[in-house]
N, C-alpha and C positions, 0 to 999 in steps of 0.2 A: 117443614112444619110437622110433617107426619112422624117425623125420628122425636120431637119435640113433644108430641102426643104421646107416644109409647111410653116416653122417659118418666112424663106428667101423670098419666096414668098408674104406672108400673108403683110410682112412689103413692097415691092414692092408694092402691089395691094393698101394696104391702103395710099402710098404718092401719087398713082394717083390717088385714087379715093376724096384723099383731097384737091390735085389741083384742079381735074374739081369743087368740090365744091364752089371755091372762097373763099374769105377773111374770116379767121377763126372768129366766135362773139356766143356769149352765146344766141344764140335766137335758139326759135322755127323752123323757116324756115331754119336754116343749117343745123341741126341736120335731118329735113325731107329731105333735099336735099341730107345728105349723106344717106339716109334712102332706095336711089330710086337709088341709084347710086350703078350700077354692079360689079365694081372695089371694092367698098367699103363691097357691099355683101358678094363677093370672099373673100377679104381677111377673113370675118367671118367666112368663111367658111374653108379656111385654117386653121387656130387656132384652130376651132372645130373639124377637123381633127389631127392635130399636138398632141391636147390634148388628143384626144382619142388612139393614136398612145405612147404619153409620157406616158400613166397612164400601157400601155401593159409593156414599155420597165423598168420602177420604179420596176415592179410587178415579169419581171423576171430576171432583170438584178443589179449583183452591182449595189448601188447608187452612190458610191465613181469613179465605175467608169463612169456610165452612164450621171452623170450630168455634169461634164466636157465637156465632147463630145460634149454638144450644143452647146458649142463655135466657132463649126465648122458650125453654124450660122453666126457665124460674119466673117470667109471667104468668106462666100457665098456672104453674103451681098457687100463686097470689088468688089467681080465681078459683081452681079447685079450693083453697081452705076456706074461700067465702060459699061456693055453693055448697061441696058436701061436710065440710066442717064447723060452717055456721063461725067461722072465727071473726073477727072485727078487726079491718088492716088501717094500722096509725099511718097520718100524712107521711110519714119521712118514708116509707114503706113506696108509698103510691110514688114518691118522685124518684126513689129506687128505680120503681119499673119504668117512667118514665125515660130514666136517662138509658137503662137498658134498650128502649124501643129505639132511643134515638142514635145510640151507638149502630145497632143492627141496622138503622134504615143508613145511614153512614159508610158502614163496612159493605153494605149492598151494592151502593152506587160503582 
């Protein structure tokens, strides 16, 4: 759950640390502006975590079942864009995560 936090997070931090950046362009000066940008840090820093936390769970956990499990990312993520993006998720959306929850409790047993 907690590599699943990082990953959820990590992608939270980096769409605001790309908005304060402005309009995305292949130069020099965005790339430095995300460079100085804390959000955008963070999220490095998430993933740097996530990955160190994924490399434990590969090392002692099934893979078959372990990697599945991250999908319980994109739960997460459903609820981050309701709390910090205020977005509106259509039913087909919610039976998505649904069937997601019910694979994972599945692949648990």
């Amino acid at each position: 759950m907690l590599q699943c936090m990082l990953l959820s997070g990590g992608q939270v931090l980096m769409k605001y640390g790309l908005t304060k950046a402005g309009d995305f362009s292949m130069s020099l000066s965005y790339f430095q502006r995300l460079l100085i940008n804390w959000q955008f840090i963070c999220c490095g820093l998430c993933y740097g975590a996530g990955s160190i936390l994924w490399m434990y769970i590969i090392k002692h956990f099934p893979f078959s079942m372990a990697y599945p499990m991250v999908s319980l990312s994109y739960v997460m993520g459903i609820f981050a864009a309701i709390i910090f993006f205020h977005e509106q998720i259509p039913m087909t959306r919610w039976i998505g995560v649904f069937m997601i929850l019910t694979g994972c409790v599945l692949i648990a047993k």
